[in-house]
Every structure is written in structure tokens, then in C-alpha cells.
KOLFIDREN-176325 format. One record per residue: residue number from 1; residue in three letters; x, y, z of N, C-alpha, C in turn. Coordinates in pm, 1 decimal, decimal comma. Example, Ala and Ser with C-alpha at 12.3 -4.5 7.8 and 13.67 -1.06 7.14 Angstrom:
(atom 1 ALA (1319,0 -569,0 780,0) (1230,0 -450,0 780,0) (1320,0 -330,0 780,0)),
(atom 2 SER (1285,0 -225,0 708,0) (1367,0 -106,0 714,0) (1290,0 3,0 787,0)),
//
This chain:
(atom 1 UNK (-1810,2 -407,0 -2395,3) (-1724,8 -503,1 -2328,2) (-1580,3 -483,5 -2375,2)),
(atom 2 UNK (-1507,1 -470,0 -2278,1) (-1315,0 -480,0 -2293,2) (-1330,0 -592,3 -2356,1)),
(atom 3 UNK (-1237,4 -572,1 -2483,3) (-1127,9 -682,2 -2577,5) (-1039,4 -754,5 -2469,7)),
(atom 4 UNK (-1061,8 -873,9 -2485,4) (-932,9 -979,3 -2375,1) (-813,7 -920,4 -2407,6)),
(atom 5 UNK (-806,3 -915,2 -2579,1) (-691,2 -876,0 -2621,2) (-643,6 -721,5 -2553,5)),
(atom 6 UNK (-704,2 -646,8 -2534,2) (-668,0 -522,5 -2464,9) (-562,2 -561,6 -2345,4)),
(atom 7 UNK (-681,9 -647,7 -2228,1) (-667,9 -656,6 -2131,2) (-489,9 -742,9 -2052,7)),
(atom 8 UNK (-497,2 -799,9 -2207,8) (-401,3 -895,7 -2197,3) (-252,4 -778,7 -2236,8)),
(atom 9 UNK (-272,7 -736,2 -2325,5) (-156,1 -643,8 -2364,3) (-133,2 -566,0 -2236,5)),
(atom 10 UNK (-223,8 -520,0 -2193,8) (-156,5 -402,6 -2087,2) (-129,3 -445,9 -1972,4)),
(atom 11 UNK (-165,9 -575,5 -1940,3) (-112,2 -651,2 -1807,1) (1,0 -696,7 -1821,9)),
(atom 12 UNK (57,6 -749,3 -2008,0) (213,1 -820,5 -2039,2) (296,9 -655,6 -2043,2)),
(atom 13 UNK (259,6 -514,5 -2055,3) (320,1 -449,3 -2064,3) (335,8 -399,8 -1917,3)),
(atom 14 UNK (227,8 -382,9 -1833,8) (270,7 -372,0 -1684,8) (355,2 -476,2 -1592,3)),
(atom 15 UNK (356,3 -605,8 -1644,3) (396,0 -715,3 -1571,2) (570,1 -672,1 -1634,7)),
(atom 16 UNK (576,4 -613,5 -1748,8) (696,5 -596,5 -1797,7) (784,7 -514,5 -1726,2)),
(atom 17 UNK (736,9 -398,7 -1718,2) (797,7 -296,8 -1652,4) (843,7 -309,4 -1479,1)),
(atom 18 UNK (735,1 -424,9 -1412,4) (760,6 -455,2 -1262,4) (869,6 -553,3 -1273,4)),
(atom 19 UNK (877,0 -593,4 -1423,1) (1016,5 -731,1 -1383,6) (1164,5 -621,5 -1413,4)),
(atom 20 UNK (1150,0 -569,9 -1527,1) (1236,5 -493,3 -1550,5) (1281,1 -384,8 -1426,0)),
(atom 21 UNK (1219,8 -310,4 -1353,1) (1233,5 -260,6 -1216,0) (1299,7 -344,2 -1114,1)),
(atom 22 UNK (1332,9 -462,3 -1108,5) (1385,3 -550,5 -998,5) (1507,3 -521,7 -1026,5)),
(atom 23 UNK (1558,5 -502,4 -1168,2) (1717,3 -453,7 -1183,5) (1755,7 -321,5 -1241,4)),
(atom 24 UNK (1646,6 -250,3 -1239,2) (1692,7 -130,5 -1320,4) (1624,4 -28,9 -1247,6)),
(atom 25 UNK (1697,9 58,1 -1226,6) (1586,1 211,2 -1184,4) (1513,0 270,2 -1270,5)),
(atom 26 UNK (1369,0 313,9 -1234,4) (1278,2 327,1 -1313,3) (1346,7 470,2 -1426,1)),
(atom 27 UNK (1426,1 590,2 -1390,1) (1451,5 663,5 -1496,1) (1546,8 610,4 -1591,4)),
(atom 28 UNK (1623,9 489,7 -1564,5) (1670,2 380,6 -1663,9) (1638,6 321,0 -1804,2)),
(atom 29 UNK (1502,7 310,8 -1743,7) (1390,4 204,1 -1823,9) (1316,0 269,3 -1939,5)),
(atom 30 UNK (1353,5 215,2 -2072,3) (1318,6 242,6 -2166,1) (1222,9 235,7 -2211,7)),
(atom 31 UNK (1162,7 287,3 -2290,8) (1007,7 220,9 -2407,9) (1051,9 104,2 -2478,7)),
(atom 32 UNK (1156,0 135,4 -2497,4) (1199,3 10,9 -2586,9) (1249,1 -158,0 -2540,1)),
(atom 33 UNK (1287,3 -93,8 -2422,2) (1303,3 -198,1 -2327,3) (1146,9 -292,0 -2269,6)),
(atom 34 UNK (1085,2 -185,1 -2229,6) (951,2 -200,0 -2215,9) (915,0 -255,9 -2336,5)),
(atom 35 UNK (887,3 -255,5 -2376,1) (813,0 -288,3 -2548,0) (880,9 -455,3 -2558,5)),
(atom 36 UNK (1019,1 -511,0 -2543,6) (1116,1 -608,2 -2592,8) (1072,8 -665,9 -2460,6)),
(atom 37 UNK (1098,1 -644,0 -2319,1) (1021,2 -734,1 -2253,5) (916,7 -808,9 -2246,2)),
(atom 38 UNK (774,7 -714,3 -2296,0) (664,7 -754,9 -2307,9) (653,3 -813,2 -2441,4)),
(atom 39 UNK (714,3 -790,5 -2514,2) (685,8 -860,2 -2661,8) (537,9 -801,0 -2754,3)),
(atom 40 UNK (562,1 -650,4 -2737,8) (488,9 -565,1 -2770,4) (573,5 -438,1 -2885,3)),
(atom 41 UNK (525,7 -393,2 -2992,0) (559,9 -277,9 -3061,0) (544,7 -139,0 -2982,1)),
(atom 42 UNK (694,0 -70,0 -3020,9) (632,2 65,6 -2983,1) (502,6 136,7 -2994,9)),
(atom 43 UNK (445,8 134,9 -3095,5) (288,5 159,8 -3145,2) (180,0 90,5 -3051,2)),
(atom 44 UNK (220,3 -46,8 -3018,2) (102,2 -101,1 -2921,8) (119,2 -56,2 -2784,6)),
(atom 45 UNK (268,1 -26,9 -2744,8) (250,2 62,2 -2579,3) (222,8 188,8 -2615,1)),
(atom 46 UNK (198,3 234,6 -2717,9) (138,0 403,2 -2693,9) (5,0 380,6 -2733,1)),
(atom 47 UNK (-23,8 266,2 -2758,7) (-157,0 244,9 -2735,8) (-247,0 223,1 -2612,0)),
(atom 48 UNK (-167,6 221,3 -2522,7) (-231,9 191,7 -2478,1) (-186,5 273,1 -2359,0)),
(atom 49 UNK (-93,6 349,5 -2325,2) (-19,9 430,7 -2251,4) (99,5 556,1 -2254,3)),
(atom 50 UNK (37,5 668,4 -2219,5) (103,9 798,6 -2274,7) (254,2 776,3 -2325,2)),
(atom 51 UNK (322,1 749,4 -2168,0) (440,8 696,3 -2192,8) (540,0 660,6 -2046,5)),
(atom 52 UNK (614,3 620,8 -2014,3) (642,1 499,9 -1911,9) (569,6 588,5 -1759,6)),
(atom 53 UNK (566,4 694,3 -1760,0) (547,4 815,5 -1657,4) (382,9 743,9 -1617,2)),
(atom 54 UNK (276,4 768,9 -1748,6) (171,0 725,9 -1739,2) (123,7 541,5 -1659,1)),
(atom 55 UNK (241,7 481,1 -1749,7) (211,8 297,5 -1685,9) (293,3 281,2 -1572,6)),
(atom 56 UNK (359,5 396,4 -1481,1) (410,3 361,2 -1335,6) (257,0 428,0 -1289,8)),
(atom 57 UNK (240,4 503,7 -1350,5) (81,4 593,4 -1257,3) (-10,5 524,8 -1260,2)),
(atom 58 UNK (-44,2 442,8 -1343,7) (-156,7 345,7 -1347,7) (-127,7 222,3 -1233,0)),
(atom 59 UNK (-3,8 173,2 -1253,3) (68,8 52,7 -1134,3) (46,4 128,4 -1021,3)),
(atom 60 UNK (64,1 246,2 -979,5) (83,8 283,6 -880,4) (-94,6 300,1 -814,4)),
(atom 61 UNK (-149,5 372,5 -930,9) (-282,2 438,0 -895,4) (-358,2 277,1 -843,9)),
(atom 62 UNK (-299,1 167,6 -889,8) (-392,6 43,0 -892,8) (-367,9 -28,7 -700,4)),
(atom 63 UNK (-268,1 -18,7 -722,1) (-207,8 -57,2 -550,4) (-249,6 54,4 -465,9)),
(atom 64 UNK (-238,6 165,5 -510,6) (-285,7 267,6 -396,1) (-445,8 266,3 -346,9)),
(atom 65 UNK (-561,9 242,2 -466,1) (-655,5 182,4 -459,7) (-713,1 67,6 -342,9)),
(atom 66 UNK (-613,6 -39,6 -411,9) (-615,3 -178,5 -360,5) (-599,2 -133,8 -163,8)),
(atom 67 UNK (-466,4 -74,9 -135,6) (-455,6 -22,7 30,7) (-594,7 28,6 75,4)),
(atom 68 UNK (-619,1 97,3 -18,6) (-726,9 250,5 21,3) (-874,0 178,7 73,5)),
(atom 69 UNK (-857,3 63,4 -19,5) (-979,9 50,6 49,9) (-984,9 -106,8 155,3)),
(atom 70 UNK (-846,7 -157,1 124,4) (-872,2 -276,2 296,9) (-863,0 -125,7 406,4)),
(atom 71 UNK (-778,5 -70,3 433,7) (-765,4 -9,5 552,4) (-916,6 104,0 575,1)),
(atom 72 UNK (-943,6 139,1 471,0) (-1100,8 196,9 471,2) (-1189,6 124,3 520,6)),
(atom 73 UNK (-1189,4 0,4 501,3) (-1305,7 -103,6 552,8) (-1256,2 -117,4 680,3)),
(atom 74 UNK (-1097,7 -174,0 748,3) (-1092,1 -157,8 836,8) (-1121,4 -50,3 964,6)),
(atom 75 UNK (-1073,2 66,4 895,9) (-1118,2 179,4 992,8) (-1279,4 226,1 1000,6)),
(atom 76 UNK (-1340,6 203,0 880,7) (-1451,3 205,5 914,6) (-1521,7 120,4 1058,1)),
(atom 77 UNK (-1465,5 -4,8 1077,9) (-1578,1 -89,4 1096,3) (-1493,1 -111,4 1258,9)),
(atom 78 UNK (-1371,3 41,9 1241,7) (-1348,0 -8,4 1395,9) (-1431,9 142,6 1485,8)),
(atom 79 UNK (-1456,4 232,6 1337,0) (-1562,4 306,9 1356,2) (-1685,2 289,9 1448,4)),
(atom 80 UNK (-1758,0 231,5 1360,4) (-1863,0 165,1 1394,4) (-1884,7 23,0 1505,6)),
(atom 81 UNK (-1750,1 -10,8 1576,0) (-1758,3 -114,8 1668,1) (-1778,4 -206,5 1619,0)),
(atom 82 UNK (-1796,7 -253,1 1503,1) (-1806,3 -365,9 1430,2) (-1683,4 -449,5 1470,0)),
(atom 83 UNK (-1536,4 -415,0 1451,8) (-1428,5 -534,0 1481,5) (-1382,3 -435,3 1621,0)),
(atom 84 UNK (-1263,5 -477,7 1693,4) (-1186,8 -409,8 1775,0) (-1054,9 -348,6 1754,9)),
(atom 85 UNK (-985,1 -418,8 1638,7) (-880,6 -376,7 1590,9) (-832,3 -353,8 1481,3)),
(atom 86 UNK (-739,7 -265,5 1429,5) (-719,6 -274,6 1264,0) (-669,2 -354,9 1195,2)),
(atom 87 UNK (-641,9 -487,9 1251,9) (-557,7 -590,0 1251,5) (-508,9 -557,1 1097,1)),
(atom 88 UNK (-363,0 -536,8 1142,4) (-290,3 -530,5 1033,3) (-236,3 -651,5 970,1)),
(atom 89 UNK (-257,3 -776,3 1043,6) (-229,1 -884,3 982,0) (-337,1 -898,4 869,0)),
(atom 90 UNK (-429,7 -869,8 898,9) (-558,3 -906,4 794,6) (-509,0 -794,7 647,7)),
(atom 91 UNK (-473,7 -706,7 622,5) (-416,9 -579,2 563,4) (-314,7 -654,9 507,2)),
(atom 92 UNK (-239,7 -709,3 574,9) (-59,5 -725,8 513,9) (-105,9 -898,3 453,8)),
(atom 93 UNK (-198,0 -982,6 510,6) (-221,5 -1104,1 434,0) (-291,2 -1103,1 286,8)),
(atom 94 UNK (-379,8 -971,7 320,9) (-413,8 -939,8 135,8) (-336,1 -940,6 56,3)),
(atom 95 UNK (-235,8 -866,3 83,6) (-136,9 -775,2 -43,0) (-44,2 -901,3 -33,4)),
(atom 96 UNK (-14,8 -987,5 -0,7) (26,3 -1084,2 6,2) (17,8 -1115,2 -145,0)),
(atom 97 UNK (-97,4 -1153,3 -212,2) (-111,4 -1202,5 -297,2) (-35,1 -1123,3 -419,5)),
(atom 98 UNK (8,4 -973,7 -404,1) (80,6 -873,8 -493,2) (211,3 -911,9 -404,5)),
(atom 99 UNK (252,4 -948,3 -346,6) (385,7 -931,3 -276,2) (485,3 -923,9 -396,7)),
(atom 100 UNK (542,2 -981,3 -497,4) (635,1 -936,6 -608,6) (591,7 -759,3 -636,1)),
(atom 101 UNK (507,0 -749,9 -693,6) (468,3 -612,1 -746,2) (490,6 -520,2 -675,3)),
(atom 102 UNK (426,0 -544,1 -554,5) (455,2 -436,5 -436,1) (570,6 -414,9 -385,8)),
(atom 103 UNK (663,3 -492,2 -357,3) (823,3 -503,8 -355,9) (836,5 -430,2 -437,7)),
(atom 104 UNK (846,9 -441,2 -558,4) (865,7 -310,1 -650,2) (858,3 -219,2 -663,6)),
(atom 105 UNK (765,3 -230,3 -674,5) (697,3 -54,1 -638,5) (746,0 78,8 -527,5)),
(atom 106 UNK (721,4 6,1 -438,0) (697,4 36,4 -312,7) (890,2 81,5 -312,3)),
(atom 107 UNK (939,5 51,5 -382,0) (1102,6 118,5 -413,4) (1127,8 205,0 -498,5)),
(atom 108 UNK (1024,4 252,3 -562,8) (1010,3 352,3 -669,8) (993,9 486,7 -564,3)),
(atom 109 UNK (1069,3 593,8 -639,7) (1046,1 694,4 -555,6) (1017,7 802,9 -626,5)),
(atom 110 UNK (912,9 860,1 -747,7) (940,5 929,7 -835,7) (824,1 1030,0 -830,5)),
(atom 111 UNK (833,1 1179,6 -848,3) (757,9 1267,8 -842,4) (598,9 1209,3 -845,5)),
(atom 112 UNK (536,4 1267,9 -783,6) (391,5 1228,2 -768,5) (333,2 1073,0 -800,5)),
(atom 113 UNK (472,1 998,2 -823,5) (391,2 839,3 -893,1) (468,0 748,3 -772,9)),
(atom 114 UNK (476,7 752,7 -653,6) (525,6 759,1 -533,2) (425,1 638,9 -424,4)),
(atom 115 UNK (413,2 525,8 -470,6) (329,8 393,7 -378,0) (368,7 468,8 -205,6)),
(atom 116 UNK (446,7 447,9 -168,4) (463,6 428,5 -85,0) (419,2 587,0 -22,9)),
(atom 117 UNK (418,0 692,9 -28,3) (416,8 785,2 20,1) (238,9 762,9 -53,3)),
(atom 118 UNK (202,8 746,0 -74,9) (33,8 762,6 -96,9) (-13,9 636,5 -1,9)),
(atom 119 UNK (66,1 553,1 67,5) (5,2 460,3 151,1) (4,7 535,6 326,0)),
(atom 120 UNK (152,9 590,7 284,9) (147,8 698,1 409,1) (27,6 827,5 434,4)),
(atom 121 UNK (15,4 841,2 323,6) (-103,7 993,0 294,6) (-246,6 919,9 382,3)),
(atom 122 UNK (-276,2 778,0 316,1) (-379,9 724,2 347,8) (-382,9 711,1 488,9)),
(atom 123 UNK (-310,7 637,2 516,5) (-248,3 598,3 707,3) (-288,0 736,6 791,6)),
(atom 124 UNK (-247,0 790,6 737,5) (-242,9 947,0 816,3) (-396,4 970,1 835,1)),
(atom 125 UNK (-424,8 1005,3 726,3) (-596,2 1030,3 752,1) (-711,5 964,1 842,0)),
(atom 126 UNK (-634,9 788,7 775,3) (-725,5 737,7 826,0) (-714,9 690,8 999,7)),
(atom 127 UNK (-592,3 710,2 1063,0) (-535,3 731,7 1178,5) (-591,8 848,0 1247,8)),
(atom 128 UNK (-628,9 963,1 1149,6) (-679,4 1136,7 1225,8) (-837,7 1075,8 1249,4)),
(atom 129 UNK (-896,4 958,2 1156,9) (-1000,6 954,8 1235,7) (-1057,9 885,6 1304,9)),
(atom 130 UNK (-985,7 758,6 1318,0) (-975,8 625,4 1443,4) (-957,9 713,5 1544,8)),
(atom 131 UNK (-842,5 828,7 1531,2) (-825,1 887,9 1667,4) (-900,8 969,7 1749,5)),
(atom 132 UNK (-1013,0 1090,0 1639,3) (-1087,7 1151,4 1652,4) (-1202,7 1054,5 1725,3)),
(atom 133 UNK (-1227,5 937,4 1731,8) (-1301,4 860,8 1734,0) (-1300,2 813,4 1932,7)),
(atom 134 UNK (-1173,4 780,5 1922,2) (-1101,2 696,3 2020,6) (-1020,5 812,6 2118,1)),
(atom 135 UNK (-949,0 911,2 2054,3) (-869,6 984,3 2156,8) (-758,4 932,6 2208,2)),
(atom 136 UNK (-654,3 938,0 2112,8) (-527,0 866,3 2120,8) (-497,8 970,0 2195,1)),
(atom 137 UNK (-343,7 917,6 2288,7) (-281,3 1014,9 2376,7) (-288,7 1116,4 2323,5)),
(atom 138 UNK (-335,8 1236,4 2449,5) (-328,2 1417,6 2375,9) (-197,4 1447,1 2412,1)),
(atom 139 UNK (-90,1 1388,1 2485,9) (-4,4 1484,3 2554,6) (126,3 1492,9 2412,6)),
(atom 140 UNK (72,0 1419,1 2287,7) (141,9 1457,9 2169,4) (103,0 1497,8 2088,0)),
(atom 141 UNK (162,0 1617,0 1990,4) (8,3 1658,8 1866,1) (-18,5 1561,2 1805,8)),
(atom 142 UNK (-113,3 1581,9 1735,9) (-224,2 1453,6 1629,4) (-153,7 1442,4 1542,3)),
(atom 143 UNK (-81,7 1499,5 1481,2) (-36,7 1487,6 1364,3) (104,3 1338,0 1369,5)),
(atom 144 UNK (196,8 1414,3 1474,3) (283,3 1318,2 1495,3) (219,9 1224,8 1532,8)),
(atom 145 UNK (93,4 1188,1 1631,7) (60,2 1063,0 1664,5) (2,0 937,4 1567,1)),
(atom 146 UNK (-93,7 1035,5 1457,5) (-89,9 982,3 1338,4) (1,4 938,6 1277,0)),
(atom 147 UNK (126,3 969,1 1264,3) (238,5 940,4 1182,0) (323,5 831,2 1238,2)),
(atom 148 UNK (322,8 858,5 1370,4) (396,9 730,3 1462,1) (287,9 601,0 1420,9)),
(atom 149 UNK (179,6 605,8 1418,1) (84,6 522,8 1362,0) (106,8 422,0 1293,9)),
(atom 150 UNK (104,9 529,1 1171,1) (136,2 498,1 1038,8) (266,1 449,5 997,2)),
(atom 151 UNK (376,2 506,7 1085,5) (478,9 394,0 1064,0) (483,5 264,5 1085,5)),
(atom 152 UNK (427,4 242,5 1204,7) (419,9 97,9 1286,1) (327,9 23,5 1201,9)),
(atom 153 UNK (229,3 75,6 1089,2) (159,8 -13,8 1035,8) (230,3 -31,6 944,9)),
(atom 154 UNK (264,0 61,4 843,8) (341,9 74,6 732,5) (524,0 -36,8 726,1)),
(atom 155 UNK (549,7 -50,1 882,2) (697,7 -100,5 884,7) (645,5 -235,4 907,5)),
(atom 156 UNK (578,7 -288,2 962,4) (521,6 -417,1 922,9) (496,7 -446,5 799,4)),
(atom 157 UNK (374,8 -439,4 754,1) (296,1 -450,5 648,8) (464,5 -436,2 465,3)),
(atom 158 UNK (546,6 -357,1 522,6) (686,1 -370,4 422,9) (768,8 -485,3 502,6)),
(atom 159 UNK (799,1 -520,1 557,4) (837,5 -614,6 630,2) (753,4 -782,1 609,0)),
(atom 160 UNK (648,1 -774,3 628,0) (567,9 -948,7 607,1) (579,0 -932,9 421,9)),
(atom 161 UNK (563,1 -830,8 415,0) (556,4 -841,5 206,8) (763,7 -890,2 164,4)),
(atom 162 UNK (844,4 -885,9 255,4) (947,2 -903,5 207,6) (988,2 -1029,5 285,1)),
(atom 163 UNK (932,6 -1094,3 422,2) (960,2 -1188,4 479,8) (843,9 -1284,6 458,1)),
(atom 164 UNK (723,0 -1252,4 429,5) (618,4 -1362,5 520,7) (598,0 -1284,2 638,7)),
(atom 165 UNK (434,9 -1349,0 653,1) (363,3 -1309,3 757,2) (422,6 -1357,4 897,6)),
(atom 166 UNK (367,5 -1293,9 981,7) (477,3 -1321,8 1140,1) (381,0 -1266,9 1219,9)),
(atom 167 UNK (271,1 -1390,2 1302,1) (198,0 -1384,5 1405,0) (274,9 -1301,0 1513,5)),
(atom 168 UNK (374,2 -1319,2 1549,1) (436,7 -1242,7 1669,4) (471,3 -1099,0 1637,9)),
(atom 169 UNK (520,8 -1060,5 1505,6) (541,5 -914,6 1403,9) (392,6 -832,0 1461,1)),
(atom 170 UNK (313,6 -883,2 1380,4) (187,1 -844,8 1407,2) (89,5 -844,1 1476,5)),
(atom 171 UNK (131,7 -934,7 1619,4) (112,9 -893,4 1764,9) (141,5 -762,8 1822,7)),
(atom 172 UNK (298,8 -729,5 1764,5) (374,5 -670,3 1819,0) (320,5 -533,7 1763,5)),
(atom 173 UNK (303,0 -477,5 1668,5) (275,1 -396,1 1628,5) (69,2 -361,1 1647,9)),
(atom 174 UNK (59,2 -443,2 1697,7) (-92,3 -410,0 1765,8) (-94,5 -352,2 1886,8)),
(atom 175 UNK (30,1 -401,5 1982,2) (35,3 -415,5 2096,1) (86,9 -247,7 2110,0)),
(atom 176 UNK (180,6 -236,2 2002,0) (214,3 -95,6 2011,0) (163,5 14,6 2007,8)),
(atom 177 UNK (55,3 25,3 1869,0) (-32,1 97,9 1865,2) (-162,9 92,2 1979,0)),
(atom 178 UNK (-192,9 -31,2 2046,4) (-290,5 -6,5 2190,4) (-200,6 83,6 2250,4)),
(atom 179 UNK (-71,2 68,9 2278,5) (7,7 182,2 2379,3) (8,1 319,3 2374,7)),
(atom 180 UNK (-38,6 349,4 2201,6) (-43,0 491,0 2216,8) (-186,2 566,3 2238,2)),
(atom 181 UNK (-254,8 489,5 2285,6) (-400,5 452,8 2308,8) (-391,5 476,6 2498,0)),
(atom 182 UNK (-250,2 497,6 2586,0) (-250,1 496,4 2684,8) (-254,2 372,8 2770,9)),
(atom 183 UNK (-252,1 220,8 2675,0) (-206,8 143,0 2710,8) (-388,6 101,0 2780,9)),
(atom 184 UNK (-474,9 123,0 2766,0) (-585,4 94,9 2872,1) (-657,5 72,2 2684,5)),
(atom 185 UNK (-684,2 -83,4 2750,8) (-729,8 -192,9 2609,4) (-874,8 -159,8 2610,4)),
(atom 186 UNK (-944,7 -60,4 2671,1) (-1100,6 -47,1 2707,4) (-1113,0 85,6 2622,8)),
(atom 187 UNK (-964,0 162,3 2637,4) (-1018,3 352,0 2541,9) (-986,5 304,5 2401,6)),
(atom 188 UNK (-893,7 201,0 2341,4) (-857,5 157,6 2200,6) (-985,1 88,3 2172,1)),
(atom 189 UNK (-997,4 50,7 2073,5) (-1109,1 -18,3 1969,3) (-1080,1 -160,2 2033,6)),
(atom 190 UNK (-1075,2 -172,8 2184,2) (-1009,1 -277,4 2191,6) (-998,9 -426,1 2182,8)),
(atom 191 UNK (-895,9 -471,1 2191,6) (-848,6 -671,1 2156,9) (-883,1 -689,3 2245,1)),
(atom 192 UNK (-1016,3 -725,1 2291,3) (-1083,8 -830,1 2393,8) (-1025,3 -1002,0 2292,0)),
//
């Protein structure tokens, strides 16, 4: 069984580094800074983390997770006819509950420890196989159609995390993605 005490240190040292990020750019940000925020010794953050490179990869690896698998369940189950749509409101009301963190993050732009471009990686895929599925317009390659996708989910879903959720936002962006579907609500997973 995990020590509370573990559990507790590395959440005051991650919670540290996401407050410290609201004003500082992450190649800014010190160990030591890190360490004086959290109210932790240098010795106890290398205890528990290589070094700041490692506790953005863990923040990051934890949210990328968290996406990976609402939109997995979603695409699965529009797979399988189970729902009709990927309702991205349902997606963007989760992360809701991270909305500080993810704001954060999601502004970090740093070699391979990159939120936001691993939410895009995901989108993409999981767009190549809703489509494979469904047969989004051919008269554009897959790739771009995936990606046009993935923006429209992705520019919402950053958008309700910085405003609040928006029934009409996330109409709108359903309505869009049925369009690239050819606009016929019967070939999309469709919003009956």
C-alpha cells in the first residue's frame, strides 16, 4: 500500500509547479522554486522526481491519460452504435473538474512533454477510425479530414475549459462535424 505521506508530497509538489506556471514559463522554473512553493526540500523532490522535465511528464502523462480514455469510450461506443454522437459536451464537462490544471498545461509547449499536441495525436486517430467506420467526405484526404476534426473538437473543449460550458458552443461544433459527414444526419453516428 502507497504511504498517504508519499501521495501527499507529490500532489503539493505537482500542485506547485501548475501554480507557479500561471506566471512563469516552464524553462524559468526552478527546483528551488519548486521545492519553496510546495514547502518541500530539495532531497524530497528528487525523491520523488528525476527533475522538473520528469514532474511536467508525469502532469502531462496524467491529463493525456485522463483525454485518452473519455474520447476512447466515446468513439468506441459510437463504434458500436451504442450513442450517436461524440458529444463533446460530455468530454469538455469532465475536464471541467481539472479546468485550472489544464489551462496550464495545455500552454506548455516543451519537447515531447507537450498536453496539447498529445490530445491532438489522440483526436487524429481516433477520428481515422469513427471515419473508417462512417465514411466522412472522400472528396478530401483522411488525414486533413481528421485534423479539421480534431480542431473543432479540440477549439471547443480549450474554449468551455477557459469560459464555461456553452450549450450553443457545443451544438455548434456537433453541427459542424455532422457537415463533414456530408451533412446527411443518417451517414454520421447520427443526432436523432
Amino acid at each position: 500500500m502507497t504511504d498517504k505521506r508519499i501521495i501527499k508530497t507529490e500532489r503539493d509538489i505537482k500542485q506547485a509547479v501548475l501554480i507557479l506556471l500561471k506566471t512563469t514559463p516552464f524553462q524559468k522554473i526552478s527546483i528551488s522554486q519548486i521545492c519553496d512553493q510546495a514547502l518541500v526540500s530539495r532531497s524530497t523532490f528528487y525523491e520523488h522526481f528525476q527533475d522538473k522535465y520528469d514532474l511536467l511528464g508525469q502532469l502531462v502523462k496524467q491529463y493525456t491519460l485522463l483525454f485518452q480514455g473519455l474520447v476512447k469510450e466515446r468513439a468506441t461506443q459510437i463504434i458500436k452504435q451504442e450513442t450517436h454522437v461524440l458529444s463533446i459536451s460530455k468530454i469538455a464537462s469532465t475536464l471541467q473538474d481539472h479546468r485550472e490544471a489544464l489551462n496550464v498545461l495545455l500552454a506548455v509547449h516543451e519537447d515531447n512533454l507537450d498536453l496539447l499536441t498529445n490530445w491532438e495525436r489522440c483526436l487524429g486517430e481516433t477520428w481515422q477510425r469513427v471515419n473508417q467506420r462512417y465514411g466522412a467526405d472522400q472528396q478530401a484526404p483522411e488525414s486533413f479530414v481528421s485534423n479539421l476534426e480534431s480542431a473543432i473538437v479540440l477549439n471547443y473543449i480549450r474554449w468551455s475549459l477557459q469560459n464555461g460550458m456553452s450549450e450553443e458552443a457545443s451544438a455548434l461544433s456537433e453541427k459542424m462535424i455532422r457537415s463533414i459527414y456530408g451533412g446527411d444526419l443518417d451517414t454520421y453516428p447520427n443526432a436523432k
